[in-house]
N, CA, C and O atoms as a CHARMM CRD file, in Angstrom:
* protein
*
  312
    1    1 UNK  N    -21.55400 -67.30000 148.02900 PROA 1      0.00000
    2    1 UNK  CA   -21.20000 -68.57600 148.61700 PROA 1      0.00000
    3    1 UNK  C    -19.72100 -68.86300 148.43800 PROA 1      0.00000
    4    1 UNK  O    -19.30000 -70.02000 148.40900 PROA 1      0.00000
    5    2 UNK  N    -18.76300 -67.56700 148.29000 PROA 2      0.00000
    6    2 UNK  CA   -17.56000 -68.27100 147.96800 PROA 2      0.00000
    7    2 UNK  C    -16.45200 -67.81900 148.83300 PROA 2      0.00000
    8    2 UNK  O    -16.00900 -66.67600 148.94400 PROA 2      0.00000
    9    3 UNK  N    -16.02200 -69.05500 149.51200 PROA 3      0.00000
   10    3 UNK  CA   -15.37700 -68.65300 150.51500 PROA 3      0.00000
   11    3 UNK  C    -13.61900 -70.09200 150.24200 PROA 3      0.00000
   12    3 UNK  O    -13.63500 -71.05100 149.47100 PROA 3      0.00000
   13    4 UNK  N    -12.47800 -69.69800 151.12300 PROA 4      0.00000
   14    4 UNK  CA   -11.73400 -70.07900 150.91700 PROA 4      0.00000
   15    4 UNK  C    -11.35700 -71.53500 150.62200 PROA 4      0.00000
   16    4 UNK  O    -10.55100 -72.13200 149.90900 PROA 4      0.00000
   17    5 UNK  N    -12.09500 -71.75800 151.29900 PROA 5      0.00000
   18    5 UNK  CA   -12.31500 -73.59200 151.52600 PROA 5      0.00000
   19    5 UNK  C    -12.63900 -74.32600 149.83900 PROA 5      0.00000
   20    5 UNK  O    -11.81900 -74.89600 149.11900 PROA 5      0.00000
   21    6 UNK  N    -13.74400 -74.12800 149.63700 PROA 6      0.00000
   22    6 UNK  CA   -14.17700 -74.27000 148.03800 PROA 6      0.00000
   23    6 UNK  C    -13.49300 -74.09900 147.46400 PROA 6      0.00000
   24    6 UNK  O    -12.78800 -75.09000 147.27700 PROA 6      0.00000
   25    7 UNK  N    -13.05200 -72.79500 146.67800 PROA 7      0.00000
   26    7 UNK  CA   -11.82600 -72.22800 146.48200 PROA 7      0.00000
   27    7 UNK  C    -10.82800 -73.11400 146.12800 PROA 7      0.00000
   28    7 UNK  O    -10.37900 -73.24300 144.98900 PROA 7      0.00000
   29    8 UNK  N    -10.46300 -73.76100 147.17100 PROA 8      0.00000
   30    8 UNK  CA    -8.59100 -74.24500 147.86100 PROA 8      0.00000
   31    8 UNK  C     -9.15600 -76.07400 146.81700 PROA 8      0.00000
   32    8 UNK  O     -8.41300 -76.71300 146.07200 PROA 8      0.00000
   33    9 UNK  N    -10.52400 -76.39000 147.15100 PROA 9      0.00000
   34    9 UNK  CA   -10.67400 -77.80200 146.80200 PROA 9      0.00000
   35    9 UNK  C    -10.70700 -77.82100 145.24100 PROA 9      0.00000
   36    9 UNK  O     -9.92800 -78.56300 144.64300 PROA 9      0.00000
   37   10 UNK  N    -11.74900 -76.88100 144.43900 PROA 10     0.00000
   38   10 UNK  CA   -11.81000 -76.88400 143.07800 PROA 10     0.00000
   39   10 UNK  C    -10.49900 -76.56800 142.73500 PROA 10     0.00000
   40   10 UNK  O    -10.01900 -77.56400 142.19200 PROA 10     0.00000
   41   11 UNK  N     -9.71800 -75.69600 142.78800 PROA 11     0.00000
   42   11 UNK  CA    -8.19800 -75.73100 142.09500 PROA 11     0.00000
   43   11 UNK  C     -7.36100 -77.47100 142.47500 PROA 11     0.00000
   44   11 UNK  O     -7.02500 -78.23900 141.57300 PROA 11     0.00000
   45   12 UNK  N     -7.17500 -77.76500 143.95200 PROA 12     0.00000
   46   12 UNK  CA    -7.03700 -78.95100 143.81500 PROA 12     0.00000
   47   12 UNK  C     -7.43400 -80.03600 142.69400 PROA 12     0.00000
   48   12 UNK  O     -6.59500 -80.75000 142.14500 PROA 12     0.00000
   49   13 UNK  N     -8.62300 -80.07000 142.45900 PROA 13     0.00000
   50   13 UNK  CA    -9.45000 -80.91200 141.83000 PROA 13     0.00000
   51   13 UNK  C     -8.64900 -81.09400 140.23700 PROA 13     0.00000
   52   13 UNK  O     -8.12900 -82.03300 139.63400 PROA 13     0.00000
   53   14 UNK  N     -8.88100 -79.65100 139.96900 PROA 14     0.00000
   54   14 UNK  CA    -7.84300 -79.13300 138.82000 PROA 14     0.00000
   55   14 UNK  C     -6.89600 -79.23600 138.66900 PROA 14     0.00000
   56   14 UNK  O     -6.48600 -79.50500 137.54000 PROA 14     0.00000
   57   15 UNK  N     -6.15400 -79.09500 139.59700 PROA 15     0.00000
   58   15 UNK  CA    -4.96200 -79.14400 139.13900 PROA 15     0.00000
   59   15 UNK  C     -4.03100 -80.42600 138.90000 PROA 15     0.00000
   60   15 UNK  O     -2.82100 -80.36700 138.68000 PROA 15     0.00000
   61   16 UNK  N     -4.79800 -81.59500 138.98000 PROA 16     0.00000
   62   16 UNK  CA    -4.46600 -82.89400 138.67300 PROA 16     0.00000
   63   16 UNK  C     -4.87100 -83.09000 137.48400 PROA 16     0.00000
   64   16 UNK  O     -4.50900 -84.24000 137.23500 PROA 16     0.00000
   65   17 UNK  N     -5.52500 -82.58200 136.38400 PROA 17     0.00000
   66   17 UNK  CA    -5.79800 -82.87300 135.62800 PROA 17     0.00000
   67   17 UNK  C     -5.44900 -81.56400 134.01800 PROA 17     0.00000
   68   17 UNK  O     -5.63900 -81.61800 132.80300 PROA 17     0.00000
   69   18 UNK  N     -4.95300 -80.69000 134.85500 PROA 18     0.00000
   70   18 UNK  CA    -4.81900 -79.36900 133.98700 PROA 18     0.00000
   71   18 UNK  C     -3.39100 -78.09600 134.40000 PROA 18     0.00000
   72   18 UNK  O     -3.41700 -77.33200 135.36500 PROA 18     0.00000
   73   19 UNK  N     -2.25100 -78.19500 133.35200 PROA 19     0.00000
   74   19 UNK  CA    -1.98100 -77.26400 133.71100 PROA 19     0.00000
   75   19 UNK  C     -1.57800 -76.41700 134.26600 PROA 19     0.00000
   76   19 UNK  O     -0.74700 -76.30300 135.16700 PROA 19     0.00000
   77   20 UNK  N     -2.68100 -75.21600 133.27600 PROA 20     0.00000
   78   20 UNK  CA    -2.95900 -74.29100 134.20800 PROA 20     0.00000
   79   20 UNK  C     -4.18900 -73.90300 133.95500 PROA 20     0.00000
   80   20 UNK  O     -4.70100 -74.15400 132.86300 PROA 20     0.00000
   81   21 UNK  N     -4.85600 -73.22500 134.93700 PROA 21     0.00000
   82   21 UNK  CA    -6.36100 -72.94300 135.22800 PROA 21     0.00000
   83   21 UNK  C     -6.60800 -71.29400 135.23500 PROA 21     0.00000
   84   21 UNK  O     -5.87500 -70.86200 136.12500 PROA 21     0.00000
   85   22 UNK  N     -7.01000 -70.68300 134.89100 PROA 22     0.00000
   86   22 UNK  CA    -7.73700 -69.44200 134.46100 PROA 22     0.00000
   87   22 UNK  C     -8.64800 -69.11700 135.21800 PROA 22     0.00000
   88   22 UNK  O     -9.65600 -69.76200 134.92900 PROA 22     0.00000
   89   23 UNK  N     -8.84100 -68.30100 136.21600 PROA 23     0.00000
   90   23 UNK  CA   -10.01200 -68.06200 136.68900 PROA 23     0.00000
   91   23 UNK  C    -10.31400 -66.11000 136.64400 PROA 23     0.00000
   92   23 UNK  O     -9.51300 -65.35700 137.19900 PROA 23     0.00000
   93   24 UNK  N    -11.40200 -65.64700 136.00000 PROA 24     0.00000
   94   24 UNK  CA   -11.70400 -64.64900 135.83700 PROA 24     0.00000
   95   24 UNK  C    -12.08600 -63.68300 137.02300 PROA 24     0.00000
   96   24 UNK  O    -13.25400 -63.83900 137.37900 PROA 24     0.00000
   97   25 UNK  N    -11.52900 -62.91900 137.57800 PROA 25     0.00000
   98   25 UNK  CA   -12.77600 -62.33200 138.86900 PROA 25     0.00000
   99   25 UNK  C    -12.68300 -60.74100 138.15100 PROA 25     0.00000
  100   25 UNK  O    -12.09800 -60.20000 137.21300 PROA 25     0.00000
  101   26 UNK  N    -13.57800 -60.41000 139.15100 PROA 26     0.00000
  102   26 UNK  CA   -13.52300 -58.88700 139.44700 PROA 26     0.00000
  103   26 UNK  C    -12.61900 -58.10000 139.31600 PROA 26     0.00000
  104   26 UNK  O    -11.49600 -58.59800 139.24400 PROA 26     0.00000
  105   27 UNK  N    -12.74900 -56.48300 139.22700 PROA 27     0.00000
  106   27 UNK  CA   -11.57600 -56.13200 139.49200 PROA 27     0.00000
  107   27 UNK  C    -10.60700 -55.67900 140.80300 PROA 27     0.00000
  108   27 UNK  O    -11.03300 -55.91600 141.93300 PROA 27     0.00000
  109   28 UNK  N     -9.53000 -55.13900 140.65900 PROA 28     0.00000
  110   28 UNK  CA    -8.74700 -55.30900 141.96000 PROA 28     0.00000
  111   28 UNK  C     -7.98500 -53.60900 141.85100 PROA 28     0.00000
  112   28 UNK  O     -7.42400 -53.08600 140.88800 PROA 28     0.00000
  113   29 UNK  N     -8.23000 -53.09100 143.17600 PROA 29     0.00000
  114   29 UNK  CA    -8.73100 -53.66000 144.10800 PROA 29     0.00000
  115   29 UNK  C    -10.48000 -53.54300 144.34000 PROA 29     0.00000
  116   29 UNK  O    -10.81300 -52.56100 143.67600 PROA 29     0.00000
  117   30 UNK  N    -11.67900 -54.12500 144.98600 PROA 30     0.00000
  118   30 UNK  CA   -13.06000 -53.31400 145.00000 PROA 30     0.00000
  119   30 UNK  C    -13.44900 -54.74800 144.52300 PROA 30     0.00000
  120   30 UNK  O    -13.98200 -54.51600 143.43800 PROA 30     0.00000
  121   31 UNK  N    -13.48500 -56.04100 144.70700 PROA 31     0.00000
  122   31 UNK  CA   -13.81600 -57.23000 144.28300 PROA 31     0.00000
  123   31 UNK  C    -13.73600 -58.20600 144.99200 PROA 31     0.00000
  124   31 UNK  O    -12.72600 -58.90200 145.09700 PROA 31     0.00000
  125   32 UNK  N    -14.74600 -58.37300 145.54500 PROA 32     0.00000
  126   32 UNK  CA   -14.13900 -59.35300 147.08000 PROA 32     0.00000
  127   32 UNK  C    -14.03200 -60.65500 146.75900 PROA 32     0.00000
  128   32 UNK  O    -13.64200 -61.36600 147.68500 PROA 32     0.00000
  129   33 UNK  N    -14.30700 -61.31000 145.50200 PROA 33     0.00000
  130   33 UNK  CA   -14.24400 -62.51500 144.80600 PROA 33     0.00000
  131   33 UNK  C    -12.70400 -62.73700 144.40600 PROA 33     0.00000
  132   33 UNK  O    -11.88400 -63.65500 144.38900 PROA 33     0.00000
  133   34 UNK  N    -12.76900 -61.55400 144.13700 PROA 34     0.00000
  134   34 UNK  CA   -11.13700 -61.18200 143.50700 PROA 34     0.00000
  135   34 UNK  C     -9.86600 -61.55700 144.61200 PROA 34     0.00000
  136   34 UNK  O     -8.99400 -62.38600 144.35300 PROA 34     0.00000
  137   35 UNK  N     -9.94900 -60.73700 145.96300 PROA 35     0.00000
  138   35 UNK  CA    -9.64300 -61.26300 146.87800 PROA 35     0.00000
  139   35 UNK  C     -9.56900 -62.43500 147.68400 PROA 35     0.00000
  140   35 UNK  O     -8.56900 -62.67000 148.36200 PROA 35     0.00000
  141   36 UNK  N    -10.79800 -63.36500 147.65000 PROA 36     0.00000
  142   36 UNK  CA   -10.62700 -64.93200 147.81000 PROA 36     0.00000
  143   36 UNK  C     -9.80200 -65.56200 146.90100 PROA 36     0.00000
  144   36 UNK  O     -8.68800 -65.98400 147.21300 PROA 36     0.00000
  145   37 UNK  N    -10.40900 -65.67600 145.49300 PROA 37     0.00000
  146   37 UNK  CA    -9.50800 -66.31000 144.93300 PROA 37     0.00000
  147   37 UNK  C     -7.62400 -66.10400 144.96800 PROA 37     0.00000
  148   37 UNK  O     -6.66700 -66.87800 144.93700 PROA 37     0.00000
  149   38 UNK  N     -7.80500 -64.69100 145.04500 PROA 38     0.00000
  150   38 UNK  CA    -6.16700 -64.48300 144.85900 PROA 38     0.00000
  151   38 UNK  C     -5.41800 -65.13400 146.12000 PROA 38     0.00000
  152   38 UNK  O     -4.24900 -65.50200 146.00600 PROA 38     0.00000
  153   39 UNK  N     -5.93100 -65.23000 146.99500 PROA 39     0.00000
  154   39 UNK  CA    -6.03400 -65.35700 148.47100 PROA 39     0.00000
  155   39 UNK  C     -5.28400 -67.23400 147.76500 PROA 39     0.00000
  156   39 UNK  O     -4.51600 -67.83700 148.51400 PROA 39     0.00000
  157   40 UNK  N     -5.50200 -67.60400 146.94900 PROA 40     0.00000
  158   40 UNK  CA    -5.54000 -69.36800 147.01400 PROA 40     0.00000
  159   40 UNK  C     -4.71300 -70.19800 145.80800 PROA 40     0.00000
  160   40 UNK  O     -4.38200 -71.37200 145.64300 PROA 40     0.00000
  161   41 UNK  N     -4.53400 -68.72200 144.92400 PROA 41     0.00000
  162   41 UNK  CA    -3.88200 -69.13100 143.37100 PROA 41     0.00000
  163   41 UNK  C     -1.91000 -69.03700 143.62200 PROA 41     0.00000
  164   41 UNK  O     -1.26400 -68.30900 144.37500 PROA 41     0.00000
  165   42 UNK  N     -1.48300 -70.01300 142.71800 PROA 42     0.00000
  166   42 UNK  CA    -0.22400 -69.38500 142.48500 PROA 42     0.00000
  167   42 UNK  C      0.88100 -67.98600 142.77300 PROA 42     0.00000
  168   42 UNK  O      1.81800 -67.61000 143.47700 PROA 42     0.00000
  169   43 UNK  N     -0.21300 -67.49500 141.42300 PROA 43     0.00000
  170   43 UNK  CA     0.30500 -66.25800 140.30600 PROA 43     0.00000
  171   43 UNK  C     -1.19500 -65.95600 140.01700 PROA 43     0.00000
  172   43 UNK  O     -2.13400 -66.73500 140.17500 PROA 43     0.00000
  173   44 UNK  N     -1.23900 -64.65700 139.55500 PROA 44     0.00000
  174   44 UNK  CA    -2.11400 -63.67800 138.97200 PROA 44     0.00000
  175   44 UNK  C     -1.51200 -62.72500 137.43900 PROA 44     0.00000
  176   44 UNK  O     -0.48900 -62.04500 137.35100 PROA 44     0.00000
  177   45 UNK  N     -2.50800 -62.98000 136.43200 PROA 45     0.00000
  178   45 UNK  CA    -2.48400 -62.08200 135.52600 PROA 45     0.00000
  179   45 UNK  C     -3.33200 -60.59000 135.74900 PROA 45     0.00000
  180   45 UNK  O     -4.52900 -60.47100 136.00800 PROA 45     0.00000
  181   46 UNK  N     -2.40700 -59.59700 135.58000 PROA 46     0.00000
  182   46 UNK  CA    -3.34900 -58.50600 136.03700 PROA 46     0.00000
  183   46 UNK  C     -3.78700 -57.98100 134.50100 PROA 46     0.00000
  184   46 UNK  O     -3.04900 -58.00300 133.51600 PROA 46     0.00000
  185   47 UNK  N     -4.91000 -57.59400 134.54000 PROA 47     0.00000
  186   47 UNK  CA    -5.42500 -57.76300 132.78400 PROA 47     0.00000
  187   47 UNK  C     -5.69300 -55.83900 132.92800 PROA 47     0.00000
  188   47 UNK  O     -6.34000 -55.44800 133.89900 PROA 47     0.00000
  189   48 UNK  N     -5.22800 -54.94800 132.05700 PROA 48     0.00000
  190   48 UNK  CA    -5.37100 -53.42900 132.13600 PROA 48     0.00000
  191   48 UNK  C     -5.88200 -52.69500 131.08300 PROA 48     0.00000
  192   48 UNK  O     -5.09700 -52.34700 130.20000 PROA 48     0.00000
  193   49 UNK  N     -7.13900 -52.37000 131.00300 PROA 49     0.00000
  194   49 UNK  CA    -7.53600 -51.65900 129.44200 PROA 49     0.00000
  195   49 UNK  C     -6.99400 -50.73900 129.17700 PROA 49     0.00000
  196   49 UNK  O     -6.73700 -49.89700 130.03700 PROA 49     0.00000
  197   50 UNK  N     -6.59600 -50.57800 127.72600 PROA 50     0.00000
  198   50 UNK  CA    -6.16900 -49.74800 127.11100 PROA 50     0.00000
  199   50 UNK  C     -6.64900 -48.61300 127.37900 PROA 50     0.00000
  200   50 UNK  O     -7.87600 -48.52500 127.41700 PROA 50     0.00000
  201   51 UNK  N     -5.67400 -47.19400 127.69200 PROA 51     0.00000
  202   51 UNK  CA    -6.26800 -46.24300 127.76500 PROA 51     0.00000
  203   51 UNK  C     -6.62800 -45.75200 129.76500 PROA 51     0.00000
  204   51 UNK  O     -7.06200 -44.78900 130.39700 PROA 51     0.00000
  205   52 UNK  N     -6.17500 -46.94800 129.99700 PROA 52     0.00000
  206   52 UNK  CA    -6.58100 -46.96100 131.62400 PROA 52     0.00000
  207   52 UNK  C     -5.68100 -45.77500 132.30300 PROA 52     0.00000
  208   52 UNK  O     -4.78700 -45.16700 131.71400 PROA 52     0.00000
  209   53 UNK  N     -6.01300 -45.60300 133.40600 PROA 53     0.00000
  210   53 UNK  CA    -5.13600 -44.00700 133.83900 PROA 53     0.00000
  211   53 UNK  C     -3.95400 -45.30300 134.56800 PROA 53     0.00000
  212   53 UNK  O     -4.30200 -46.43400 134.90800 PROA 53     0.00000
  213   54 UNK  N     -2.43300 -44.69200 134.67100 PROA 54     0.00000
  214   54 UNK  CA    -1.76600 -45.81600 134.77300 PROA 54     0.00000
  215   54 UNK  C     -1.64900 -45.89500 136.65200 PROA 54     0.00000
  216   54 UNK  O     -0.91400 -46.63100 137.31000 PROA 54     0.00000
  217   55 UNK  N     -2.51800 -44.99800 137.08700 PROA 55     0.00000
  218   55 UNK  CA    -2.35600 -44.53700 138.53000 PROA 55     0.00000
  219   55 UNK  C     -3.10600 -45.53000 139.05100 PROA 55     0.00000
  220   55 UNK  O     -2.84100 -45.80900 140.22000 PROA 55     0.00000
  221   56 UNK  N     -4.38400 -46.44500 138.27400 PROA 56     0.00000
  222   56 UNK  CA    -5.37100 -47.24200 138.52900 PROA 56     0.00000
  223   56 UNK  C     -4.56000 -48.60200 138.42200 PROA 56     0.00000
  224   56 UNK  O     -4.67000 -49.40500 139.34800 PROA 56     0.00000
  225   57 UNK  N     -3.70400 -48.91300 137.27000 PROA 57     0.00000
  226   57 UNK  CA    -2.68500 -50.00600 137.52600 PROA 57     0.00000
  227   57 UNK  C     -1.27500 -50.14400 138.45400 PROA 57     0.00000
  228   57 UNK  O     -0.82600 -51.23000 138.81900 PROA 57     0.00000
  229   58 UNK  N     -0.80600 -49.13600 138.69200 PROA 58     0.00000
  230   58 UNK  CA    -0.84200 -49.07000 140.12200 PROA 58     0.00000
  231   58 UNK  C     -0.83200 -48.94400 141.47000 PROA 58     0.00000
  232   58 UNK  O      0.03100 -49.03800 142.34300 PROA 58     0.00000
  233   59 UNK  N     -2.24900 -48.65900 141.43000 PROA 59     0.00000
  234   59 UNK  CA    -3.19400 -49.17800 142.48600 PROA 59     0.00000
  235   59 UNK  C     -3.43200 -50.65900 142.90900 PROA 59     0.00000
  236   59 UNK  O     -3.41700 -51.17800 144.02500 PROA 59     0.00000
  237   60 UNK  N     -3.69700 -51.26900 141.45000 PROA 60     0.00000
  238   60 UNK  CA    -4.54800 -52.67100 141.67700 PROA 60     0.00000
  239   60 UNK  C     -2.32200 -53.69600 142.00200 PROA 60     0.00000
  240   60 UNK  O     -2.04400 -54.64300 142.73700 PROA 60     0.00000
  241   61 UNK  N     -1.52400 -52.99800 141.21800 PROA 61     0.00000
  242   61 UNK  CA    -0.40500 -53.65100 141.84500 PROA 61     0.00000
  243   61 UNK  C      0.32500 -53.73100 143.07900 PROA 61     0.00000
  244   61 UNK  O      1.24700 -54.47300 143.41700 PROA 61     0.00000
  245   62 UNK  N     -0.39800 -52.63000 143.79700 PROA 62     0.00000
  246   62 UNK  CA     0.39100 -52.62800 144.90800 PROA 62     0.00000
  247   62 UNK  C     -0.57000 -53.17800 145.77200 PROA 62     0.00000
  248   62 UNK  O     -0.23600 -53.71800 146.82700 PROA 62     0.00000
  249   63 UNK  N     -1.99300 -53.05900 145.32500 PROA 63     0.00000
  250   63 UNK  CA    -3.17700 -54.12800 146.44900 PROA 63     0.00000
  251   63 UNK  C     -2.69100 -55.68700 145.95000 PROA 63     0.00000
  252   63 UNK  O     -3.45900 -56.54600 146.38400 PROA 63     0.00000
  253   64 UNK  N     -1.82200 -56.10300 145.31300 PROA 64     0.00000
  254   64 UNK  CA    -1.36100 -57.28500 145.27200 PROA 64     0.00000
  255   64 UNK  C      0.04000 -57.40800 145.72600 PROA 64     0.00000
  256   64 UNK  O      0.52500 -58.44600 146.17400 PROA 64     0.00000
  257   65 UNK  N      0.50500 -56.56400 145.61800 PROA 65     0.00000
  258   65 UNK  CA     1.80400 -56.76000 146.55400 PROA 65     0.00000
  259   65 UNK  C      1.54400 -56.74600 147.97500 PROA 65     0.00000
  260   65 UNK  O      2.17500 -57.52800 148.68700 PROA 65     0.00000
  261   66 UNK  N      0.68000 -55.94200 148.48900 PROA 66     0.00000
  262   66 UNK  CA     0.37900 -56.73600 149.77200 PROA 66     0.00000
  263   66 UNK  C     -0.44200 -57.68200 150.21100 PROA 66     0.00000
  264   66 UNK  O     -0.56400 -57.97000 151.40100 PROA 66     0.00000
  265   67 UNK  N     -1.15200 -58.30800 149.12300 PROA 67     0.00000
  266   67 UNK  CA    -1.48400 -59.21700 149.77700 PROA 67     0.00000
  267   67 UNK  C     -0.55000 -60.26100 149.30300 PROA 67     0.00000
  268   67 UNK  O     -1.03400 -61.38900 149.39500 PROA 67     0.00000
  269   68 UNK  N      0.49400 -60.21800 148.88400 PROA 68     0.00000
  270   68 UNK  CA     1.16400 -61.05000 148.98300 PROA 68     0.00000
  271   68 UNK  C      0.98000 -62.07900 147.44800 PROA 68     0.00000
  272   68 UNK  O      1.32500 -63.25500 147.32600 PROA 68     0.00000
  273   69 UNK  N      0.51100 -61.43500 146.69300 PROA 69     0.00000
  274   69 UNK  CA     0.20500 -62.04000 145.35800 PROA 69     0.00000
  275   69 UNK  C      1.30900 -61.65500 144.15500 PROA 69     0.00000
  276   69 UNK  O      1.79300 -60.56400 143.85200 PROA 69     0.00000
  277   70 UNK  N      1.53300 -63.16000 143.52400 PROA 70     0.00000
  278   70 UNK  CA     2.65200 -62.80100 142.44700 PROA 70     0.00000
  279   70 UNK  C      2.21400 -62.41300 141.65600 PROA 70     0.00000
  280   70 UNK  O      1.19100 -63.03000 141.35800 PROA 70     0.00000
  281   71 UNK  N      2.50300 -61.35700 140.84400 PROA 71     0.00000
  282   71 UNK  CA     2.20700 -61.05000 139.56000 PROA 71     0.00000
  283   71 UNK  C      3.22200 -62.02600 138.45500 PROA 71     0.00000
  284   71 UNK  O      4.44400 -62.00000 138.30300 PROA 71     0.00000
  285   72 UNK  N      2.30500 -62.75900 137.87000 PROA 72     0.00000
  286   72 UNK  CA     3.15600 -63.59700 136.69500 PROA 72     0.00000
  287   72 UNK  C      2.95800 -62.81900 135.12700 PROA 72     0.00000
  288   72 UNK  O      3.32800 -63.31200 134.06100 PROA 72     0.00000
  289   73 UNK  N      2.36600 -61.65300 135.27800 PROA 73     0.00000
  290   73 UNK  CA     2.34900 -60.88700 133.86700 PROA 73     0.00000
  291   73 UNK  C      1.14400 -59.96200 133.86000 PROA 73     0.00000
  292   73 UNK  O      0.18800 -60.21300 134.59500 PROA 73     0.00000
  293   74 UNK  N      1.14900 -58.97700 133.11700 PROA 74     0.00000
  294   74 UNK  CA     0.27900 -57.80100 132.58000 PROA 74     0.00000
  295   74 UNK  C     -0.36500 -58.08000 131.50500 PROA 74     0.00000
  296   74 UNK  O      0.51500 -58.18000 130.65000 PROA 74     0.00000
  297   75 UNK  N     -1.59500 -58.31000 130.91100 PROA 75     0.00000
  298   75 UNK  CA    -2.29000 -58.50400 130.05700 PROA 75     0.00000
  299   75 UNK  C     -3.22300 -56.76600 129.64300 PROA 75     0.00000
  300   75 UNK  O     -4.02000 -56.18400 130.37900 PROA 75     0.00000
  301   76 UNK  N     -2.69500 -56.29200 128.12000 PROA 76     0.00000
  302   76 UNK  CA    -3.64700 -55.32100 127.88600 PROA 76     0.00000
  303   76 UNK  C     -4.61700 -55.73500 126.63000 PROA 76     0.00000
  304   76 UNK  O     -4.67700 -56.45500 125.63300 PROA 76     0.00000
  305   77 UNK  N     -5.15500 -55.00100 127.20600 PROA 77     0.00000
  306   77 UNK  CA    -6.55600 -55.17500 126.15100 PROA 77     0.00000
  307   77 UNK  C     -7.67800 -54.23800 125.48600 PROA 77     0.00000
  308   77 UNK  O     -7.91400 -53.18300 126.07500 PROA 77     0.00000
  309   78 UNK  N     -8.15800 -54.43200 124.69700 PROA 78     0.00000
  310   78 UNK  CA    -9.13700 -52.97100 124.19600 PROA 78     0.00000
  311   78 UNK  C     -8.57300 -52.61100 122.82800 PROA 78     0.00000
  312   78 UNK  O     -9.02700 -51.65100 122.20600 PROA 78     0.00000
């Protein structure tokens, strides 16, 4: 059920009252949740497990460079 519209209103909603807002999706690229939301946010944290092949990070950076998504930082983890 999640499509851009929703999306665009709950961050609204939020963002009068917070901040900044966190929203978790899928991964990128292969996440079509991932894609709406990014589709509607700011900035994006791209989050990369330790140990990840670095060909897979990027991958998921350059499926955000075209869609036109800022990267505001790299988060590793593991």
């Amino acid at each position: 059920m999640l499509s851009p519209d929703p999306i665009r209103a709950m961050l609204d909603r939020t963002h009068d009252v917070y901040d900044i807002v966190l929203i978790d999706t899928g991964p990128v690229p292969g996440s079509l949740e991932a894609s709406l939301v990014l589709s509607q946010v700011d900035e994006t944290l791209l989050v990369v497990s330790q140990g990840s092949a670095q060909r897979s990070a990027s991958q998921a950076i350059a499926h955000l460079s075209r869609m036109n998504v800022t990267v505001g930082g790299i988060i590793y983890n593991r």
